[in-house]
N, C-alpha and C positions, 0 to 999 in steps of 0.2 A: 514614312508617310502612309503607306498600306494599312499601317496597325492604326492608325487613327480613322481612317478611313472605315475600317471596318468594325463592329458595334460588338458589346461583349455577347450579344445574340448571335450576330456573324451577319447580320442586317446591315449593310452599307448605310452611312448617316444619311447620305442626298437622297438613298432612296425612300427613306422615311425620316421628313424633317422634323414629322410631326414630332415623333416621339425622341425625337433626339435633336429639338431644340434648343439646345445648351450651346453648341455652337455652329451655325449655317455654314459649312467649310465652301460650299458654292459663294458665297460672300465673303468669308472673314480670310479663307486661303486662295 
């Protein structure tokens, strides 16, 4: 779950939906 969580940047996805739009884990998980 971590590894999804964190961007191949090391950018958390929720913390930048913008740019990692593809999937809203605050919504879709």
């Amino acid at each position: 779950m971590l590894s999804n969580l964190n961007s191949p940047t090391g950018i958390p996805k929720k913390m930048d939906p913008i740019k990692h739009n593809t999937t809203p884990i605050q919504t879709d998980q």
